[in-house]
N, C-alpha and C positions, 0 to 999 in steps of 0.2 A: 173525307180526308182532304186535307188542306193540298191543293195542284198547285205544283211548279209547273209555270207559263213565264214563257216561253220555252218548252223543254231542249234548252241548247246544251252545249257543254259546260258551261257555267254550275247551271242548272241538275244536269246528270252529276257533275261532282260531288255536286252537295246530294242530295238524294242518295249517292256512292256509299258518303259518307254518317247521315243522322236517321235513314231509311233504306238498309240495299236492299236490294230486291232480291239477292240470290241468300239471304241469310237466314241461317238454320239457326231454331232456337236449340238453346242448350240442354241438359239430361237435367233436369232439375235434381240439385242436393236435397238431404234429408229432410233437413230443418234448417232454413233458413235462420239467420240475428235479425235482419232488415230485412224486409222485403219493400220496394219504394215505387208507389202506382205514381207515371208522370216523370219524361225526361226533359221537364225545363228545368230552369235556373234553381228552383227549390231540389228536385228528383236527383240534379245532378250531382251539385256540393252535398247532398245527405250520403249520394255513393257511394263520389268517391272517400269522402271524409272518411265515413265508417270502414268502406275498403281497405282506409291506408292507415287505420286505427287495429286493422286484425278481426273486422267484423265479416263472416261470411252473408254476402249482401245481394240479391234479385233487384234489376232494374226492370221494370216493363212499359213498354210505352207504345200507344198504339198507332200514331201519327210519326212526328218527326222529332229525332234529337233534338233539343234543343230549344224547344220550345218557340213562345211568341217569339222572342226576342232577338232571337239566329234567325227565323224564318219570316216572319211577319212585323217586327216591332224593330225595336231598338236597330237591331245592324241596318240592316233595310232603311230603314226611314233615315238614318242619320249619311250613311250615304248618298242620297236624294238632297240633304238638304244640305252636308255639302256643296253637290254639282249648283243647286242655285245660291249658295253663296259667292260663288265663282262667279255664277254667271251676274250677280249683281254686280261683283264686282266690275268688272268688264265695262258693264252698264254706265256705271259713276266714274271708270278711269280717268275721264277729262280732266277734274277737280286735282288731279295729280298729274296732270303734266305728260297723261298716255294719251296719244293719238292714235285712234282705229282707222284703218280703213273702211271704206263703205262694202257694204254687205256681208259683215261680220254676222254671222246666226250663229243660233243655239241648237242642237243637235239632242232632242230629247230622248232616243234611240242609241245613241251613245252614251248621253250621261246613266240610262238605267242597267246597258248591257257592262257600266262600271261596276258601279252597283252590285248588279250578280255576281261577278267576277271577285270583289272583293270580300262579300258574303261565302263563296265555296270556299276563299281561303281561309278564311277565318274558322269553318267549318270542323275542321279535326280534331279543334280542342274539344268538341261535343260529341265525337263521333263514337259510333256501335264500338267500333275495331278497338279506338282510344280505350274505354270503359273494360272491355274484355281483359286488354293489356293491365288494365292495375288490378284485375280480382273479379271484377263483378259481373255477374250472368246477367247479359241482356237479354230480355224477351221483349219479341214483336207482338202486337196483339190486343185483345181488349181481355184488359185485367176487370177482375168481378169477383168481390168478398163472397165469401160461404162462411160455414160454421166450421167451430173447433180449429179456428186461426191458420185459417185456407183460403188462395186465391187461385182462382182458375183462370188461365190467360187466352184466351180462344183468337186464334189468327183468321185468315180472311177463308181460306180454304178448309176450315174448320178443325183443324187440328186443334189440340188442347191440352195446355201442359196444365199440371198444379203441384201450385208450392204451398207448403207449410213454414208457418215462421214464427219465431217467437216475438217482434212486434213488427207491425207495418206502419208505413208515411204515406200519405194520404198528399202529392204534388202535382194532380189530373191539373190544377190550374184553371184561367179562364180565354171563354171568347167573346169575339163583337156579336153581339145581339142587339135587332133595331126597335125601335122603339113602335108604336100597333099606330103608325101615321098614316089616316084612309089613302089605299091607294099605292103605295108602297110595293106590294107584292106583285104589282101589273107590271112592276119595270127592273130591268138587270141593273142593280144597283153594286156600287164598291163599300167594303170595310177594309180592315187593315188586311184580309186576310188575302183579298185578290188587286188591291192596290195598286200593287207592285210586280203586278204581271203586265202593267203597262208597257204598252212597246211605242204608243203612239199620242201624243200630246192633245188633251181636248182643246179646243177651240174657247170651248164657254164649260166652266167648270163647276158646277155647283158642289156646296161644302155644307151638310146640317150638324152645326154645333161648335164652338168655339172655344173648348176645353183644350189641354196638350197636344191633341192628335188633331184634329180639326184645323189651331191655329199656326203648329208648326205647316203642314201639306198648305192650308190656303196662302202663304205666303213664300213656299218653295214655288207653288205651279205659278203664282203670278210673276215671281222673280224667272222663270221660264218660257212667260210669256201666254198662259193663261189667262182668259178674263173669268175671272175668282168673283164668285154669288157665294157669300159666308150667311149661312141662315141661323141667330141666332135668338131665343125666346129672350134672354135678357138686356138688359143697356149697355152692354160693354162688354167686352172678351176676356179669358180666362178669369167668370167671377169669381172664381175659388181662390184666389191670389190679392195679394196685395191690392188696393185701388189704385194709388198711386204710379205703380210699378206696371198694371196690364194696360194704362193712360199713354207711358212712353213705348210702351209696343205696338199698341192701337194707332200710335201718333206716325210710327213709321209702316204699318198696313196702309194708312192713307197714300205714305208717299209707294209705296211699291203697287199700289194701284187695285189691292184689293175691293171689292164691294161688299159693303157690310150694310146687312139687312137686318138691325136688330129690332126687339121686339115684336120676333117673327110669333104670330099666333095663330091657330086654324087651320095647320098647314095641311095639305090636301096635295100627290104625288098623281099624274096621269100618264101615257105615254102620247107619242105625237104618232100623225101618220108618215113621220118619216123617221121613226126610230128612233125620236129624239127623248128629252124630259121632260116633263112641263112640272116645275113647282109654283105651287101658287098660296099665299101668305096673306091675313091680315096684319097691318103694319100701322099700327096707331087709331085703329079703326078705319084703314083704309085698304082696301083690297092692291096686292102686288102679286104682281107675275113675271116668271124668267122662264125660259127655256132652256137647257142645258144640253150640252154631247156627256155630260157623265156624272153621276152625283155618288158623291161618297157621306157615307151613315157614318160618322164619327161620335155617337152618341151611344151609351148601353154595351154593359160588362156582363156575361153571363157565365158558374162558374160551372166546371167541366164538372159533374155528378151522377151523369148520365152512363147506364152502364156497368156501373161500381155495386151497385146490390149491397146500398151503404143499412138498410134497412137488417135487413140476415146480419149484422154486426152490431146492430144497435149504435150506429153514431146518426146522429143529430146532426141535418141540414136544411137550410131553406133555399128560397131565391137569392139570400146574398153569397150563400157558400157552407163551407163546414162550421158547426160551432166549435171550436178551443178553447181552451180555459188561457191562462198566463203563461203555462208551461207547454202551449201548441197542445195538448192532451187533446184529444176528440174524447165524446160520452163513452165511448170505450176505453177502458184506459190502458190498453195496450195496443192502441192505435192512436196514432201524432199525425196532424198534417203540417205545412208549409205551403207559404208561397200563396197566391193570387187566390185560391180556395179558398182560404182562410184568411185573410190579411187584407186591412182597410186599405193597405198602404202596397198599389199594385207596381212595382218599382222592381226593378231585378235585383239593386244591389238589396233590398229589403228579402224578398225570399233567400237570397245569398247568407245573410245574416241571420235570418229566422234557420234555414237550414243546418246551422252551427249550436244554434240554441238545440235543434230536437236529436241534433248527435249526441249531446251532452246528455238531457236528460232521457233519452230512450237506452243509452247502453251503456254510464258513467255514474248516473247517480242516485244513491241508495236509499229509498224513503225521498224526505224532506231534504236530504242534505246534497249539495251540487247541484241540486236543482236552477238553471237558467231563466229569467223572466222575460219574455217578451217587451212585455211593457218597461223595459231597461234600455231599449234601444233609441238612440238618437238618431232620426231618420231626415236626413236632407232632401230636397229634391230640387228636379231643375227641369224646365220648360224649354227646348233649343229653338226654338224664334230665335230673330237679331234685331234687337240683342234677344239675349238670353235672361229668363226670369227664373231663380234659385232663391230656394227658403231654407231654410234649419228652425226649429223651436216653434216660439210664440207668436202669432199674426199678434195686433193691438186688440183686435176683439177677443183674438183669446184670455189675453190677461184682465180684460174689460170683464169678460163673463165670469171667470175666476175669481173676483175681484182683490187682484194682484196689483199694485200699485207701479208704476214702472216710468221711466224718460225716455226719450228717444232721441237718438243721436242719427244724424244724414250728412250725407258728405256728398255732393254731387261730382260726378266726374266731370263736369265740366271749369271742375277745378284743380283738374287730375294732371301734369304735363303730360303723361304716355297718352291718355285717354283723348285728350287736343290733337296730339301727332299724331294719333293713328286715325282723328276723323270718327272718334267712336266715345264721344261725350255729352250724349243723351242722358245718361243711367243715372243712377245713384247706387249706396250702400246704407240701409235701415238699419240700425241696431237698437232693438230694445234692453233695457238693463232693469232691474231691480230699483226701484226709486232707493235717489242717494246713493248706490252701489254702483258699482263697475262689474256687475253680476249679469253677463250676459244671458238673458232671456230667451229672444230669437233673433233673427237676421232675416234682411231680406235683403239680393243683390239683383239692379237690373245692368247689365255689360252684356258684349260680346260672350265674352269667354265669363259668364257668371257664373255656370258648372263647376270650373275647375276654384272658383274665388270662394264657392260657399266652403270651402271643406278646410280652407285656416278656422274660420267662425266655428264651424262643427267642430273641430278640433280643441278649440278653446273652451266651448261650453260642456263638453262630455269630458275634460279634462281640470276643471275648474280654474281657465285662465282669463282674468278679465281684460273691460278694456285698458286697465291701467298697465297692465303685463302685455298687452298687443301694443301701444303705443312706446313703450320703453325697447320692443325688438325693434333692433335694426330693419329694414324691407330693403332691397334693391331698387337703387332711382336709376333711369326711370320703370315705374313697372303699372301696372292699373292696381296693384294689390296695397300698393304706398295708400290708396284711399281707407283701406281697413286700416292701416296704421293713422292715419289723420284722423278717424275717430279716436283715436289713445288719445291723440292729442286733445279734443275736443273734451274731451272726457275731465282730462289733469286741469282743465282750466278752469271748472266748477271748481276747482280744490282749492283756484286763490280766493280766496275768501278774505274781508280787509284785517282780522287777525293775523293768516297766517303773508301780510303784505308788508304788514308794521315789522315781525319780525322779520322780513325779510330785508327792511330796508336798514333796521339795526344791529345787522349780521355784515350789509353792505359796507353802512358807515364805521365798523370795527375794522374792515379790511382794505377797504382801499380811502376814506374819508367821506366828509360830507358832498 
């Protein structure tokens, strides 16, 4: 079970609340509608959804409400990387006319004991008591499929409830698993899972892997004051992204002082004799070495199947997770899962969304008809580095491989006014279109606040609004968003073509003269 470390008050609140310890499982009802293995982001909107739909619904979960995302991912992490956007700030305040005193530090015991603090509050909307309060029997415990559409929930001290249910969800979810690197197992190494029981800042930080989680943490701990060893096997960070777009993030790890070791290969993990880390790398066909106070495994997803006696039900799994079909269906078809189990796409607001699709079709729709498709979902995402890298749709290779014909439109924010004034005109916005169309394809945005800028673009292409209809709305000047609207403009300017110029100038000279 995933330790809350530091176990302070912060700490016991939460735990109060997505784990108590004094909580008694319920008298199980007859026959469950739902019964839903797994209380993350997928376990919970299936709940309460169903709960507040009139479905008599069992949650079981055998760790903590809430999943990665409360406990280990999302909240957590973005808290963190707040505190070092702060503290970059701080760092660069000169360029704006703030004068520090001398020996202004960073307090990285404080910024994490924030951290926890804002984590337990956030905490209730996930909790045991919350879920009871709208309908639903929570069970503590490790839930485990049987026959005749039965789960047995067995808690630590062995007690053992079982439910009957006429369908179950399938939302156990996934963890960090490291990858079989010689050497590895000799040393107390960090994942997302014990992270952030940090109380005390390393000195020399080592990072294996350069995906989301990798490049977000290696550029919070160096804006902290870390010297950051980012160990990656390919030429460049976040390969799975844009190239262009992981170029200007790349560009700003150099200036935050990060060390990137790419095409790290052979890598081999030791311990020191002073409790330290030694990694050690070929790097171009040349041997490297670092020593580290802490290395965190940011590489390897493993899904939570362990336990579940998915076998005795006949659903079909591997190492990537559950199989589903379109309709979340597992091989069983009176078992659905959601969420990081099943789903390429390991994102909260995606289980969020998936979780709405398996309420639908597990308790709503009759045969073929109502039925919900996964593959219906437009799924954005977004990387919080600074800036920030956010996608919707199509990369260029996508529609290269499809072979989809498409333009590209870019607008750099360094033609942006907000994006000048605020000191934050690195980035750009990519829009792919439809060759010839204003048929938005995909986006890519690299900004500060890219997060919140993907989801006009998401909005327009799951909505069928192109660039010609984003260039015609009004945006707020100044704003960084006006750069999505200067692609409209970009757009309407293919349109002059010298037909439609002639008659434009024979429309001029009818109304005001030659």
């Amino acid at each position: 079970m995933i330790q809350l470390t530091p176990f302070d008050q912060h700490n016991q609140e939460l735990a109060a609340n997505v784990h108590p310890p004094d909580w008694s499982n319920p008298p199980p009802k007859e026959n469950y509608h739902l019964v839903v293995v797994g209380a993350g982001t997928a376990g919970l909107v299936t709940a309460a959804g169903a709960a507040g739909l009139g479905a008599r619904v069992a949650l079981i979960e055998r760790e903590l409400m809430g999943g990665d995302c409360l406990n280990v991912g999302c909240v957590p992490s973005k808290g963190v990387i707040r505190a070092a956007r702060v503290a970059a700030t701080v760092r660069d305040s000169a360029a704006y006319g703030v004068k520090l005193p001398e020996g202004v530090s960073f307090d990285f015991g404080k910024a994490m004991e924030r951290m926890r603090r804002l984590r337990a509050q956030i905490s209730p909307a996930d909790s045991a008591s919350r879920f009871a309060d709208l309908g639903v029997d929570v069970f503590f415990g490790q839930g485990s499929f049987a026959e005749n559409q039965t789960v047995t929930v067995t808690r630590q001290d062995g007690t053992v409830s079982t439910l009957k249910y006429k369908k179950a969800v399938i939302a156990s979810g996934a963890r960090a698993s490291a990858p079989p690197i010689p050497g590895l197992d000799s040393v107390s190494y960090l994942t997302n899972e014990n992270l952030f029981s940090l109380t005390e800042l390393p000195e020399k930080f080592g990072i294996i892997g350069s995906g989301p989680v990798g490049s977000e943490m290696a550029q919070a701990f160096a804006r902290f004051g870390s010297e950051v060893f980012l160990f990656e096997e390919a030429d460049h960070i976040l390969s799975r992204e844009d190239a262009d777009a992981a170029a200007v993030v790349q560009a700003q790890f150099t200036k935050d002082g990060v060390n990137m070791i790419f095409n790290s290969q052979n890598m081999k993990i030791s311990p020191t004799d002073d409790r330290k880390i030694r990694v050690a790398v070929t790097q171009n066909g040349t041997p490297y070495e670092q020593v580290v106070d802490q290395l965190l495994v940011a590489v390897g997803r493993a899904p939570n199947t362990d336990g579940l006696n998915l076998e005795a039900v006949n659903v079909k799994y591997d190492q990537s997770g559950v199989e589903v079909n379109d309709h979340l269906q597992t091989t069983n078809p009176k078992i659905y899962a959601a969420g990081d189990i099943c789903s390429k796409f390991k994102f909260t607001h995606t289980a969020d969304f998936q979780a709405r699709i398996v309420i639908q079709n597990a308790l709503f729709a009759v045969g073929p008809f109502g039925k919900k498709k996964a593959s219906d979902l437009l799924v954005p995402w977004a990387t919080y580095t600074s800036p920030e890298i956010a996608h919707v749709g199509m990369y260029e290779h996508d529609a290269k491989s499809a072979g989809v014909e498409f333009d590209t439109y870019t607008q750099a924010f360094e033609h942006v006014d907000r994006a000048i004034l605020e000191g934050q005109d690195d980035g750009f916005v990519k829009v792919l279109t439809k060759k010839g169309t204003d048929r938005i394809l995909g986006a890519t945005i690299v900004a500060e606040n890219a997060g919140d800028l993907i989801s006009e673009l998401s909005v327009a292409i799951k909505n069928g609004v192109g660039l010609s209809g984003i260039g015609s709305t009004i945006h707020p000047y100044p704003t960084q968003a006006e750069a999505i609207r200067k692609l409209g403009d970009l757009y309407n300017r293919t349109k002059l073509t010298s037909f439609s110029k002639t008659m434009l100038n024979i429309l001029r000279r009818l109304n005001v003269g030659p």
